[in-house]
Every structure is written in structure tokens, then in C-alpha cells.
Backbone as XML, in Angstrom:
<?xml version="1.0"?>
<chain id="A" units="angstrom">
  <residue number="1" name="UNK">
    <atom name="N" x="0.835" y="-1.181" z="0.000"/>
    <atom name="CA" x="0.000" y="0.000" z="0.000"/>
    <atom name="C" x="0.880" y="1.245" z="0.000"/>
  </residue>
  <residue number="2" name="UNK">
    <atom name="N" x="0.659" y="2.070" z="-0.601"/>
    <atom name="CA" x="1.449" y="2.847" z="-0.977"/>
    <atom name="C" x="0.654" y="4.804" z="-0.244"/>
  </residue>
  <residue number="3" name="UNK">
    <atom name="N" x="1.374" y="4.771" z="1.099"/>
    <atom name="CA" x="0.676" y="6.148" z="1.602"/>
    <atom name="C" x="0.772" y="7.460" z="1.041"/>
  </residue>
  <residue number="4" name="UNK">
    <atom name="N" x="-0.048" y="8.473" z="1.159"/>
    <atom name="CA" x="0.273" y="9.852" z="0.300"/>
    <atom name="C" x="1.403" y="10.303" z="1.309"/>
  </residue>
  <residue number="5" name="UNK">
    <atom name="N" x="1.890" y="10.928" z="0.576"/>
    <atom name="CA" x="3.236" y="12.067" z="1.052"/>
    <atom name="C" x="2.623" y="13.121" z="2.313"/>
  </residue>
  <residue number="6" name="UNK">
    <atom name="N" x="3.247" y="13.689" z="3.458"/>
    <atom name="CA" x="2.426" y="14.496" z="4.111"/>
    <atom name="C" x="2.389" y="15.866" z="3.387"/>
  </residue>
  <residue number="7" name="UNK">
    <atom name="N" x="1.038" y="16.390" z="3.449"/>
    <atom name="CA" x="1.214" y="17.790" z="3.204"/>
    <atom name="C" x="1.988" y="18.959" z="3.742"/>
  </residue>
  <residue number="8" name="UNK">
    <atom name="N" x="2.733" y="19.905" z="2.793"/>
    <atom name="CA" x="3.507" y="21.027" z="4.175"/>
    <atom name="C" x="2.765" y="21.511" z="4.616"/>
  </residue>
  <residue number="9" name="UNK">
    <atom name="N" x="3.268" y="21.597" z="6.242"/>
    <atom name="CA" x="2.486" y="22.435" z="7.286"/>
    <atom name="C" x="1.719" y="21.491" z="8.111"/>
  </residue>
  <residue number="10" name="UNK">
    <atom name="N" x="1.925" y="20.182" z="7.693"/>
    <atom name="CA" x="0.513" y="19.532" z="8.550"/>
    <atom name="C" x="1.880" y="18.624" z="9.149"/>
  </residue>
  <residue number="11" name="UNK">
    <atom name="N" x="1.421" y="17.443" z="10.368"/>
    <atom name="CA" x="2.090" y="16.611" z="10.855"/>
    <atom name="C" x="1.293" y="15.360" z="10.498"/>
  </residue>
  <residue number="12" name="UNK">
    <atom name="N" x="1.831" y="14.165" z="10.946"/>
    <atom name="CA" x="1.037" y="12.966" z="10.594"/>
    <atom name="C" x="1.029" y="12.257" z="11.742"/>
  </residue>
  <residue number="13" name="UNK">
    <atom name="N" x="-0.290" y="11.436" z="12.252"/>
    <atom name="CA" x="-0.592" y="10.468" z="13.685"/>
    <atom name="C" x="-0.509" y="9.210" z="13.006"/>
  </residue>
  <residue number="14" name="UNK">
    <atom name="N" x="-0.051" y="8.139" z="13.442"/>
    <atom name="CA" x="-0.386" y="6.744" z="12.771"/>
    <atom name="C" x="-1.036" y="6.140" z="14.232"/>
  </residue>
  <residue number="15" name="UNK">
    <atom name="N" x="-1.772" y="5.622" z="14.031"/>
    <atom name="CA" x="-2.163" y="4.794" z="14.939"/>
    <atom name="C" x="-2.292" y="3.422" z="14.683"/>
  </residue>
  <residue number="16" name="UNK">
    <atom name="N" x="-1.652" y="2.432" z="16.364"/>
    <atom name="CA" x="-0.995" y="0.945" z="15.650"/>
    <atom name="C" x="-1.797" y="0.087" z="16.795"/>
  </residue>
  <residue number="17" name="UNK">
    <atom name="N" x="-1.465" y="-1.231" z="16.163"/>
    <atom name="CA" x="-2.585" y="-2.533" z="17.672"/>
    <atom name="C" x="-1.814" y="-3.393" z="16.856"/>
  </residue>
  <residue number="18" name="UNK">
    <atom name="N" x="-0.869" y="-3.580" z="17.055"/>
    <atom name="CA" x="-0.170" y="-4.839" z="17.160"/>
    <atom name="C" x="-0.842" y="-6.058" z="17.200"/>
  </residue>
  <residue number="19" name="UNK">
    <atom name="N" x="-1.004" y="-7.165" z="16.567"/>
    <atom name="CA" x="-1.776" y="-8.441" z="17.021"/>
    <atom name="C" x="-1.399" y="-8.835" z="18.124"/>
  </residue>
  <residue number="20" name="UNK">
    <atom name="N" x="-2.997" y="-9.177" z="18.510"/>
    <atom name="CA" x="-3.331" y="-10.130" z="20.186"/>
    <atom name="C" x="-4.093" y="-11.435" z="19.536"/>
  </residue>
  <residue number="21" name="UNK">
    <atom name="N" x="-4.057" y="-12.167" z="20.421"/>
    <atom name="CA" x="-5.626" y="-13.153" z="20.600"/>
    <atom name="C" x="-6.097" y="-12.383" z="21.576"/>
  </residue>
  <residue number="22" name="UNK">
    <atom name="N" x="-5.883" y="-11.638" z="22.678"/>
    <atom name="CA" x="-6.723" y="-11.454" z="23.968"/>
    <atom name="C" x="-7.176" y="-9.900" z="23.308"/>
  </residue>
  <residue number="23" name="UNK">
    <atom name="N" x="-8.939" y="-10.053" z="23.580"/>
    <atom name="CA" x="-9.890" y="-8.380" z="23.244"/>
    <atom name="C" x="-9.942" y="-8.571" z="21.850"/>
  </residue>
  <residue number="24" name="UNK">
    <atom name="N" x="-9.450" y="-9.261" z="21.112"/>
    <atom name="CA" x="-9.475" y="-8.894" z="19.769"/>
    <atom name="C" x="-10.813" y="-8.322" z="19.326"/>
  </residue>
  <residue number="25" name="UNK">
    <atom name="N" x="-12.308" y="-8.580" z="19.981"/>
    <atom name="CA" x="-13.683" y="-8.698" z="19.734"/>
    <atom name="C" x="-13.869" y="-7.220" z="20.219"/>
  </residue>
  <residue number="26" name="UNK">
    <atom name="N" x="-12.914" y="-6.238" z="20.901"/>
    <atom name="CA" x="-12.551" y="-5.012" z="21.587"/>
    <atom name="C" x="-12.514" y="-4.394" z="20.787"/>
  </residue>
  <residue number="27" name="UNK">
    <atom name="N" x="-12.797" y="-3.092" z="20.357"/>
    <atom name="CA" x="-12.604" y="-2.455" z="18.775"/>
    <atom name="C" x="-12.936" y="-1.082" z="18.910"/>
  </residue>
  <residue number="28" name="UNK">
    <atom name="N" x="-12.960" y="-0.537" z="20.105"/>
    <atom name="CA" x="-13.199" y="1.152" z="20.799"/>
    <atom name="C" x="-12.835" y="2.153" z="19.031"/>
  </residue>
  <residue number="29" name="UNK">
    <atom name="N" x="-13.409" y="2.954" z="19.157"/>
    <atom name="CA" x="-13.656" y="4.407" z="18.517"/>
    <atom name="C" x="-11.890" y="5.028" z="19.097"/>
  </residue>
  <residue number="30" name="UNK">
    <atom name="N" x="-11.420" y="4.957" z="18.195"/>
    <atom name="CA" x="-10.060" y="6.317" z="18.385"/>
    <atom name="C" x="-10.200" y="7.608" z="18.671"/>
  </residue>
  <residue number="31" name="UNK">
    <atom name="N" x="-9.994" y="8.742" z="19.398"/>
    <atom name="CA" x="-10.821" y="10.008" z="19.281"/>
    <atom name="C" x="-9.608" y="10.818" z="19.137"/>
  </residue>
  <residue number="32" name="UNK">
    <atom name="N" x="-9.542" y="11.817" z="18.413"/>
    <atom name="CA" x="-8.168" y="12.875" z="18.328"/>
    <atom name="C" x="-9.029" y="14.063" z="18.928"/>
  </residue>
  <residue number="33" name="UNK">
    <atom name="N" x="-8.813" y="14.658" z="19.952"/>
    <atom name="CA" x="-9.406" y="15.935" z="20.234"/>
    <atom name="C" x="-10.794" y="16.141" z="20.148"/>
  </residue>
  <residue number="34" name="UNK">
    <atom name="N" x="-11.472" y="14.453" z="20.365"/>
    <atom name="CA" x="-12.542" y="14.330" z="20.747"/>
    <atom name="C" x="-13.452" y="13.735" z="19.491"/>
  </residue>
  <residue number="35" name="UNK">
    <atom name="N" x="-12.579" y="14.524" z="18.360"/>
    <atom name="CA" x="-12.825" y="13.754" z="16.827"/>
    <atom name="C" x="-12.967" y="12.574" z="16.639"/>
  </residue>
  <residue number="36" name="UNK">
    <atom name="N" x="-14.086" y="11.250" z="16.434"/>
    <atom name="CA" x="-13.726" y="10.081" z="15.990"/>
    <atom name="C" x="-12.720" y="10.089" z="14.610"/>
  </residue>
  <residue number="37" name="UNK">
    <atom name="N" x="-11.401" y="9.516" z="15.109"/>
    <atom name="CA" x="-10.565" y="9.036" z="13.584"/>
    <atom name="C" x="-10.414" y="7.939" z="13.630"/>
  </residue>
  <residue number="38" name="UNK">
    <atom name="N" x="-10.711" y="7.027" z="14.275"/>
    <atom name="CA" x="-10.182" y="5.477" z="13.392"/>
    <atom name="C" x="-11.309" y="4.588" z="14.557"/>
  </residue>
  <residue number="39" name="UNK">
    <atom name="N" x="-10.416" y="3.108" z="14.157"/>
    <atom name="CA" x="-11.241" y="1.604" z="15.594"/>
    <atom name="C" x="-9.464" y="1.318" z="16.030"/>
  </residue>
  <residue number="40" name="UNK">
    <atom name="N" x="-9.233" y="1.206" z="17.396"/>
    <atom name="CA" x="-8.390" y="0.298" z="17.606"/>
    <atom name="C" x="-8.817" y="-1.348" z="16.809"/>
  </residue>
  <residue number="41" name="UNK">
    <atom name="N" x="-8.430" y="-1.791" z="16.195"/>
    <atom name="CA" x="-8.448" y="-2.631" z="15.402"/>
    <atom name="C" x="-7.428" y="-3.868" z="15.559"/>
  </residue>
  <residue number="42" name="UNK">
    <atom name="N" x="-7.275" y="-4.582" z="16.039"/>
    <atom name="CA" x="-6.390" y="-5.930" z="16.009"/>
    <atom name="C" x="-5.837" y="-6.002" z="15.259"/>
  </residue>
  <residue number="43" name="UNK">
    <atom name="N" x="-4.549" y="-5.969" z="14.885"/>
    <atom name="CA" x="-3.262" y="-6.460" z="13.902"/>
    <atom name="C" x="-3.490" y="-5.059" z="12.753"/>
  </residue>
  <residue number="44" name="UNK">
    <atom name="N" x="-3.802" y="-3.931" z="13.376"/>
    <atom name="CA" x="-3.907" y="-3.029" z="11.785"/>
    <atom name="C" x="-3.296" y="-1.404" z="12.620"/>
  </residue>
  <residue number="45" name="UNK">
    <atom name="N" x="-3.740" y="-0.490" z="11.248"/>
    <atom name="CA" x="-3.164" y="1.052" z="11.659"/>
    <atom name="C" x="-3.597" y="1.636" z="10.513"/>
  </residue>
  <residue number="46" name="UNK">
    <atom name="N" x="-3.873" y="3.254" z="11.060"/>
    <atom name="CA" x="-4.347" y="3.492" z="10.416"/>
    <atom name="C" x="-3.686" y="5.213" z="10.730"/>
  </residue>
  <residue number="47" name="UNK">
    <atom name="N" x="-3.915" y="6.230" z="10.088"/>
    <atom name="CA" x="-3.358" y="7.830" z="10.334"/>
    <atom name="C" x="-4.546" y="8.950" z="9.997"/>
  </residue>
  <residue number="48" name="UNK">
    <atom name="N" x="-3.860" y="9.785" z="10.522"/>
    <atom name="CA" x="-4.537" y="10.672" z="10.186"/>
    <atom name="C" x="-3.427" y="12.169" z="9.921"/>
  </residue>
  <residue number="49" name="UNK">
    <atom name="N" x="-3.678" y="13.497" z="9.325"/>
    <atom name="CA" x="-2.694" y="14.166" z="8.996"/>
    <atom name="C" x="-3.455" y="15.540" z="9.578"/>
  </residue>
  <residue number="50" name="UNK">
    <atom name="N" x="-2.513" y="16.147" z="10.673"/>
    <atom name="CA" x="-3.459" y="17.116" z="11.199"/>
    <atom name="C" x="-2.065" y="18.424" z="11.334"/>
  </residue>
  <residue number="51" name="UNK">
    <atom name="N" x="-2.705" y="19.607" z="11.392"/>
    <atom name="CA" x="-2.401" y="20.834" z="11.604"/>
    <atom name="C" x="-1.106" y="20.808" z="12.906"/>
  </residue>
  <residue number="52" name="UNK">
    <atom name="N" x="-0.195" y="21.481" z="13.345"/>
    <atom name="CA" x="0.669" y="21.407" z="14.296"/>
    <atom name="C" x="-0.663" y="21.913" z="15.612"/>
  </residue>
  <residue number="53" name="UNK">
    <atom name="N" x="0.186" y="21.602" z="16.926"/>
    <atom name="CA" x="-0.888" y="21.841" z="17.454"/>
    <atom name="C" x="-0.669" y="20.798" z="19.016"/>
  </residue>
  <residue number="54" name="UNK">
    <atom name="N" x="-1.750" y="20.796" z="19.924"/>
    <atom name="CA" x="-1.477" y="19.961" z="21.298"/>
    <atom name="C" x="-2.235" y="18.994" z="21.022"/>
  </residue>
  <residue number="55" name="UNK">
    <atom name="N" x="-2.287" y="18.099" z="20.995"/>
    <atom name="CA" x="-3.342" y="16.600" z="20.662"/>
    <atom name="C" x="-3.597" y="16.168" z="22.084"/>
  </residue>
  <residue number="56" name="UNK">
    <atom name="N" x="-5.121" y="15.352" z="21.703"/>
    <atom name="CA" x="-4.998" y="14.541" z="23.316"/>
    <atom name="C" x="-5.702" y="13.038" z="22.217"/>
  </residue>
  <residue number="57" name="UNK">
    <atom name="N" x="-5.511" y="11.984" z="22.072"/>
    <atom name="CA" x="-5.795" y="10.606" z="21.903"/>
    <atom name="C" x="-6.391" y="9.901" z="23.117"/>
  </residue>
  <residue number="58" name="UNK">
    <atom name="N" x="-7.881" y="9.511" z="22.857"/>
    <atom name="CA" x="-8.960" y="8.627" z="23.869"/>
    <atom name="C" x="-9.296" y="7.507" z="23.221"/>
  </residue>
  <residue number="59" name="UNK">
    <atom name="N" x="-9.210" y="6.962" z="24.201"/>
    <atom name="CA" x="-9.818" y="5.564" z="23.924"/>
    <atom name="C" x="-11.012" y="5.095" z="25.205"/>
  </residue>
  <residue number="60" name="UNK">
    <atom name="N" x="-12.083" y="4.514" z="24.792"/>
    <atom name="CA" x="-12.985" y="4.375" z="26.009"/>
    <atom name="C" x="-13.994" y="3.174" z="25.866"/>
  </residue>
  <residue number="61" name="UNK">
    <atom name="N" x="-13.771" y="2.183" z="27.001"/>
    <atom name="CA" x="-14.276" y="0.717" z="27.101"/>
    <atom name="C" x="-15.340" y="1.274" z="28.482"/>
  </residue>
  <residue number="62" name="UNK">
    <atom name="N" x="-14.927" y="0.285" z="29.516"/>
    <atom name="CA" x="-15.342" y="1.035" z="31.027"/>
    <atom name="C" x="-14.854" y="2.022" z="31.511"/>
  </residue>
  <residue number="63" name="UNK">
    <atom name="N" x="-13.870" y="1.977" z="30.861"/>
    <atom name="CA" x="-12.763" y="3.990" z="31.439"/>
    <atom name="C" x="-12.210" y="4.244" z="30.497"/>
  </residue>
  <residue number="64" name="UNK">
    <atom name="N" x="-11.804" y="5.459" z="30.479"/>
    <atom name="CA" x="-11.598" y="6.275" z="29.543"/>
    <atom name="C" x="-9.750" y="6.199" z="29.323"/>
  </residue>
  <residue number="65" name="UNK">
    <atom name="N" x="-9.455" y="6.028" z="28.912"/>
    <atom name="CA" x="-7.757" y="6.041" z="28.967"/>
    <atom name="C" x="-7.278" y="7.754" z="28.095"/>
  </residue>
  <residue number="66" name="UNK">
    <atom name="N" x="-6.114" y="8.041" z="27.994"/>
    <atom name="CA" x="-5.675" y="8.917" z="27.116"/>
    <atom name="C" x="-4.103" y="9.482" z="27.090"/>
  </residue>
  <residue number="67" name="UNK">
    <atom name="N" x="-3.482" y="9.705" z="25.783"/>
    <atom name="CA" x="-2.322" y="10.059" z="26.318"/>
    <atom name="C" x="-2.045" y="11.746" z="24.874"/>
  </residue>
  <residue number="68" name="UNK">
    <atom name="N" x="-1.656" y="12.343" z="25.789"/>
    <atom name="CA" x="-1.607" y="13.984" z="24.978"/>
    <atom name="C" x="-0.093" y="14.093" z="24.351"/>
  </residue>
  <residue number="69" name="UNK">
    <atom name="N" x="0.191" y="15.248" z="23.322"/>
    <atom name="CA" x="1.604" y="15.261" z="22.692"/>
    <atom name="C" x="1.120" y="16.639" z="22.195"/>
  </residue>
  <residue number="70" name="UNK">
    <atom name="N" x="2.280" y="16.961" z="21.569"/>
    <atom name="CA" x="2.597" y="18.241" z="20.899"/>
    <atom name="C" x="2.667" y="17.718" z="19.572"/>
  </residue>
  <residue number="71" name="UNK">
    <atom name="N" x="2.419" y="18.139" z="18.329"/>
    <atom name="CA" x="2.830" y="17.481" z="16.860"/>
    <atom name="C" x="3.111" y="19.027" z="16.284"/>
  </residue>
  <residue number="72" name="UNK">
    <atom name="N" x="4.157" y="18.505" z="15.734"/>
    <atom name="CA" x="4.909" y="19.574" z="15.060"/>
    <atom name="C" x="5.001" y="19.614" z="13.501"/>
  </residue>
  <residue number="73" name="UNK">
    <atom name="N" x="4.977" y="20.770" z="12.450"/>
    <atom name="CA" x="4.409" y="20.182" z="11.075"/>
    <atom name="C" x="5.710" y="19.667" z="10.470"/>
  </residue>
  <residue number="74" name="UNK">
    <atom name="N" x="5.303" y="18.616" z="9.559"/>
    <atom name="CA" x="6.094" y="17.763" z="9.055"/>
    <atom name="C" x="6.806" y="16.382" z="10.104"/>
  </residue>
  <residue number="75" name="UNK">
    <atom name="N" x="6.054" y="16.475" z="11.413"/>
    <atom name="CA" x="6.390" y="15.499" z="12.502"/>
    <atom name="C" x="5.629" y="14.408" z="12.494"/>
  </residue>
  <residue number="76" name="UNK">
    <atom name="N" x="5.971" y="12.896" z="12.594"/>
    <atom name="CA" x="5.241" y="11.802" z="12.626"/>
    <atom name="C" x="4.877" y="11.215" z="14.233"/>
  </residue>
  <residue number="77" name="UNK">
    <atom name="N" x="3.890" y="10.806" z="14.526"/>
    <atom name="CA" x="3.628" y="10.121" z="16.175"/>
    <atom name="C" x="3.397" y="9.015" z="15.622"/>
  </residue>
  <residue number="78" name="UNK">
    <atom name="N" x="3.740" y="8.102" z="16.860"/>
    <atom name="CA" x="2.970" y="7.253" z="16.484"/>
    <atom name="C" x="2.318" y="6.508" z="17.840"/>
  </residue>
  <residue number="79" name="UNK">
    <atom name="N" x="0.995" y="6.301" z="17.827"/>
    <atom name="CA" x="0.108" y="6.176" z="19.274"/>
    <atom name="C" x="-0.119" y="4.578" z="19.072"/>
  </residue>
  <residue number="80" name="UNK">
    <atom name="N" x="-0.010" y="3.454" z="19.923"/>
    <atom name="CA" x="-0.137" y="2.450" z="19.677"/>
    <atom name="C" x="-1.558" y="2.203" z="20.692"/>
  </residue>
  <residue number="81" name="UNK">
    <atom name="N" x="-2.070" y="1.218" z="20.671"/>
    <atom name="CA" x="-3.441" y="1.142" z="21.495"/>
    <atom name="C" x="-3.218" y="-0.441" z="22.291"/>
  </residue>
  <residue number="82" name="UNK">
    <atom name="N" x="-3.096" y="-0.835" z="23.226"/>
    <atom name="CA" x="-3.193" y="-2.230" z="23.995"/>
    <atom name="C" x="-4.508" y="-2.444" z="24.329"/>
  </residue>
  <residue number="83" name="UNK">
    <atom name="N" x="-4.858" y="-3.837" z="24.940"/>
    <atom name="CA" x="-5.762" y="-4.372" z="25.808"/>
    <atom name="C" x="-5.373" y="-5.193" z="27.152"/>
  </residue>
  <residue number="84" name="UNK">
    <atom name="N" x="-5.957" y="-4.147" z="28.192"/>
    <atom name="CA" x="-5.645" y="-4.751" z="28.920"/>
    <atom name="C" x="-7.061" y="-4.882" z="29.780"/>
  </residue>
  <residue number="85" name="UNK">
    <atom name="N" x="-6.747" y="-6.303" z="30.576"/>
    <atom name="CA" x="-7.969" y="-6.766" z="31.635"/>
    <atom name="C" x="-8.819" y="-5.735" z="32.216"/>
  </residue>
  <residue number="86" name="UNK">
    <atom name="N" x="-9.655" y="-5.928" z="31.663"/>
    <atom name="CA" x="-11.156" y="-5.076" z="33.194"/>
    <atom name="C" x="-11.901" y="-5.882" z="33.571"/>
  </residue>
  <residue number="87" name="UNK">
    <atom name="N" x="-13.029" y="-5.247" z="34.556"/>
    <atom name="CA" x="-14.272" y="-5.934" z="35.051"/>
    <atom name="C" x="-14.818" y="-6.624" z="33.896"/>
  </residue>
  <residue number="88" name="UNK">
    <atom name="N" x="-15.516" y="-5.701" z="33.194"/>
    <atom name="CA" x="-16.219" y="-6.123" z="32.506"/>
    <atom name="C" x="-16.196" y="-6.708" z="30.863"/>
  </residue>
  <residue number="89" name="UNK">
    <atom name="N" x="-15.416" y="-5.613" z="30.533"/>
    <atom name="CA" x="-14.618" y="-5.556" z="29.151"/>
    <atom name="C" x="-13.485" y="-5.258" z="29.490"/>
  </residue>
  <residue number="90" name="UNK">
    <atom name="N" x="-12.418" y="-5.709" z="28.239"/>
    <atom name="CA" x="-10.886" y="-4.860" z="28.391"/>
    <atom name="C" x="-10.871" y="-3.758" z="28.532"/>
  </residue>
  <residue number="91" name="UNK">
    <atom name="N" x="-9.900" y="-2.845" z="28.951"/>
    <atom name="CA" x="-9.536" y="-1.578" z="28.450"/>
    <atom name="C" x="-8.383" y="-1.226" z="27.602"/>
  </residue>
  <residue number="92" name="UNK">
    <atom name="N" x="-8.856" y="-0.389" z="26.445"/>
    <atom name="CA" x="-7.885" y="0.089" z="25.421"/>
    <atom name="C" x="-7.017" y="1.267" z="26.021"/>
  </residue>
  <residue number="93" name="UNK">
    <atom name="N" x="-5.862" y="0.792" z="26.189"/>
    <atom name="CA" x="-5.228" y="1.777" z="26.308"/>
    <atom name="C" x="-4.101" y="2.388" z="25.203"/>
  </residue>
  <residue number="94" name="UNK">
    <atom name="N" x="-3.897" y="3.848" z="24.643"/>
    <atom name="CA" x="-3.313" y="4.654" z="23.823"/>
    <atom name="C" x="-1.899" y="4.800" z="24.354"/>
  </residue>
  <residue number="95" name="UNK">
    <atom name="N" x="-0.734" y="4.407" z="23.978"/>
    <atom name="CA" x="0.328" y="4.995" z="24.087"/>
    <atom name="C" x="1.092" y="5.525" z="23.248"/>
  </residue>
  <residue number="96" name="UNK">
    <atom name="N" x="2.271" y="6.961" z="23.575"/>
    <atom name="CA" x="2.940" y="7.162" z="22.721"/>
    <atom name="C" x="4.398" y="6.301" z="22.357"/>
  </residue>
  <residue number="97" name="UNK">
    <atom name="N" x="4.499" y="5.923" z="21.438"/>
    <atom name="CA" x="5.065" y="5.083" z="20.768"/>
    <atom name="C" x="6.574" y="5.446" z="20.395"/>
  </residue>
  <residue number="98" name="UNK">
    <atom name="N" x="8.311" y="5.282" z="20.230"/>
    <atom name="CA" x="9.353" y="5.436" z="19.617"/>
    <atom name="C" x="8.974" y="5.218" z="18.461"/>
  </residue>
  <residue number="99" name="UNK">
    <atom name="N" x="9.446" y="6.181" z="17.247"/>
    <atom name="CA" x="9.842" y="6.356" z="16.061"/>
    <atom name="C" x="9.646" y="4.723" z="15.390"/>
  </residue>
  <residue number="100" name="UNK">
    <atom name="N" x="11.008" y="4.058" z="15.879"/>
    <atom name="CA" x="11.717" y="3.069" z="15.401"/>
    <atom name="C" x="10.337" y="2.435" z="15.556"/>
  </residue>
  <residue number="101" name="UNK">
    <atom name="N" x="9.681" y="1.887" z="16.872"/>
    <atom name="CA" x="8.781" y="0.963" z="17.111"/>
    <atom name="C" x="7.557" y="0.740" z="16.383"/>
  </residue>
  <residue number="102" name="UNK">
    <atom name="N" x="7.656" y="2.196" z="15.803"/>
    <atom name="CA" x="5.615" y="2.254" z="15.670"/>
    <atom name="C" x="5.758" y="2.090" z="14.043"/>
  </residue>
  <residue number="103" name="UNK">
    <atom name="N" x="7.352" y="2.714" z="13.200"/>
    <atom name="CA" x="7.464" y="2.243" z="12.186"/>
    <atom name="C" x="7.793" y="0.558" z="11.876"/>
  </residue>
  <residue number="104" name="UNK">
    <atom name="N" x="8.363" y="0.261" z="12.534"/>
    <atom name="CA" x="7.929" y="-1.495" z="12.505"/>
    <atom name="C" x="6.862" y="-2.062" z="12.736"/>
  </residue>
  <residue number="105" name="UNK">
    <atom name="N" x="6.071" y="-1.822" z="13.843"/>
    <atom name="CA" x="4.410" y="-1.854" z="13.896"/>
    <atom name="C" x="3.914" y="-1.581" z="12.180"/>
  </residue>
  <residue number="106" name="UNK">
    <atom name="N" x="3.737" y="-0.319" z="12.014"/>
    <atom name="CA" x="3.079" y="-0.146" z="10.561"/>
    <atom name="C" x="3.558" y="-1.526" z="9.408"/>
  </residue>
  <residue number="107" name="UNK">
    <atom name="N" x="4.655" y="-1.698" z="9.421"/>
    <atom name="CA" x="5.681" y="-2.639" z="8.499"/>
    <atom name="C" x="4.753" y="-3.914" z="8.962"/>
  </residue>
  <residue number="108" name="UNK">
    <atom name="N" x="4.453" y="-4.533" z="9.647"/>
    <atom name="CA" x="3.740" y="-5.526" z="10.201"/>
    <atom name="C" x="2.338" y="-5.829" z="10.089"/>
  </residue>
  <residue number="109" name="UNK">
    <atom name="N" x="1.619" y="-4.476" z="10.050"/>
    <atom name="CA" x="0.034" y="-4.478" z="10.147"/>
    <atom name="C" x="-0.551" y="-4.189" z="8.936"/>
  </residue>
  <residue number="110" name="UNK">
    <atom name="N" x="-1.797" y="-4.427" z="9.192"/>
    <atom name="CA" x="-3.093" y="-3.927" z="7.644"/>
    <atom name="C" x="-3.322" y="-2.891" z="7.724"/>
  </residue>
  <residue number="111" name="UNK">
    <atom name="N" x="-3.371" y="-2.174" z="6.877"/>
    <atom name="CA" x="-4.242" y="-0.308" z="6.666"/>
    <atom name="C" x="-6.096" y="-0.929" z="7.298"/>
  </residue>
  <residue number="112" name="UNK">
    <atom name="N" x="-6.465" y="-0.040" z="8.339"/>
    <atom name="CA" x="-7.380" y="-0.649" z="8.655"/>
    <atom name="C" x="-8.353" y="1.212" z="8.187"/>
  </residue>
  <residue number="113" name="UNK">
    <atom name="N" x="-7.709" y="2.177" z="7.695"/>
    <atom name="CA" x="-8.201" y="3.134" z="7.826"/>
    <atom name="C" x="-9.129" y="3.401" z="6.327"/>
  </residue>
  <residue number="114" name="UNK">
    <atom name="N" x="-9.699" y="4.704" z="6.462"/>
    <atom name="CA" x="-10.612" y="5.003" z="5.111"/>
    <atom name="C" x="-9.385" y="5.247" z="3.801"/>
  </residue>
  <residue number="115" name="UNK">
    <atom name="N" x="-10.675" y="4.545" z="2.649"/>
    <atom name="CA" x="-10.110" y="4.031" z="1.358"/>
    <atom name="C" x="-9.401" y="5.980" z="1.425"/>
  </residue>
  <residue number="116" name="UNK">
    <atom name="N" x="-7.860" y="5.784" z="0.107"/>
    <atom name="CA" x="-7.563" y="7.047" z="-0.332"/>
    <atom name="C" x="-8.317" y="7.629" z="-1.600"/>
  </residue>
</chain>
């Protein structure tokens, strides 16, 4: 799959879920600044390309998880999403991710995001 180039002035989020067997049936709403952009999704990733700026990334099962950053234009993040044990359902939790890591993540996973 072949991604578009970022636009100047904007930065780029990838968001990653590494394959599990455990939650896989787990599939929470991604939120950028409250924005739905993607599903935590099992074994996939997906981006989005936004303005420089303070971000906050949610994820929400029985609680709400979240982790905030600065994106700078022409800067890549990359937010990975886990499952971990709850009461009732898992909880997705968002982390920010190393460079190196989240680009091997992508190298690994399916585009789970909207057609280009």
C-alpha cells in the first residue's frame, strides 16, 4: 500500500494494535481531540494528517484512557493502542510510541483506515 506524502504544514498520527488473541472482539472508537478518527483494530493502523498543534488521543471501554503530545508540522507520532484486563470488558489503552517501534508496527500491520 502505498501512503500519500504528508502535506507542508501539517504533521502525521499513525495509529498501531499490534496483534493479540486477547480483546481482539474489543474495537473502541479512536478520538483525536474528541474527533472520531479510526477503531483500535487488532493487527492493523491506520493515520490521520493534522495541523501542528497539542493533541490529546482517547480511547474508552469502562474507562476512559488517554495520552496527549505536541505534533509539530512535518512530525510523525505514532500512538499504539493495547488491551488490557477489566471488570467487565478490556480496556484500550493509547500509548505514545518510539519512532523506530511504531514504524515497525506499521511494516507488520493492515491499513485498517478510510479508502484514499
Amino acid at each position: 500500500m502505498q501512503i500519500p506524502a504528508l502535506k507542508p504544514g501539517y504533521g502525521r498520527v499513525y495509529f498501531t494494535r499490534p496483534g493479540e488473541l486477547t480483546g481482539s472482539a474489543i474495537q473502541p472508537e479512536i478520538r483525536l481531540n474528541n474527533e472520531v478518527v479510526s477503531r483500535s483494530v487488532p493487527g492493523g493502523f491506520s493515520y490521520v494528517d493534522r495541523p501542528p498543534g497539542k493533541y490529546a488521543v482517547t480511547t474508552a471501554t469502562e474507562v476512559e484512557n488517554a495520552v496527549t503530545f505536541q505534533l509539530a508540522a512535518g512530525e510523525t507520532k505514532y500512538i499504539k493502542t493495547t488491551v488490557t484486563p477489566g471488570i467487565l470488558v478490556g480496556h484500550v489503552t493509547p500509548t505514545l510510541e518510539f519512532p523506530e517501534q511504531g514504524q515497525s508496527d506499521i511494516n507488520r500491520l493492515r491499513y485498517v483506515g478510510p479508502k484514499f
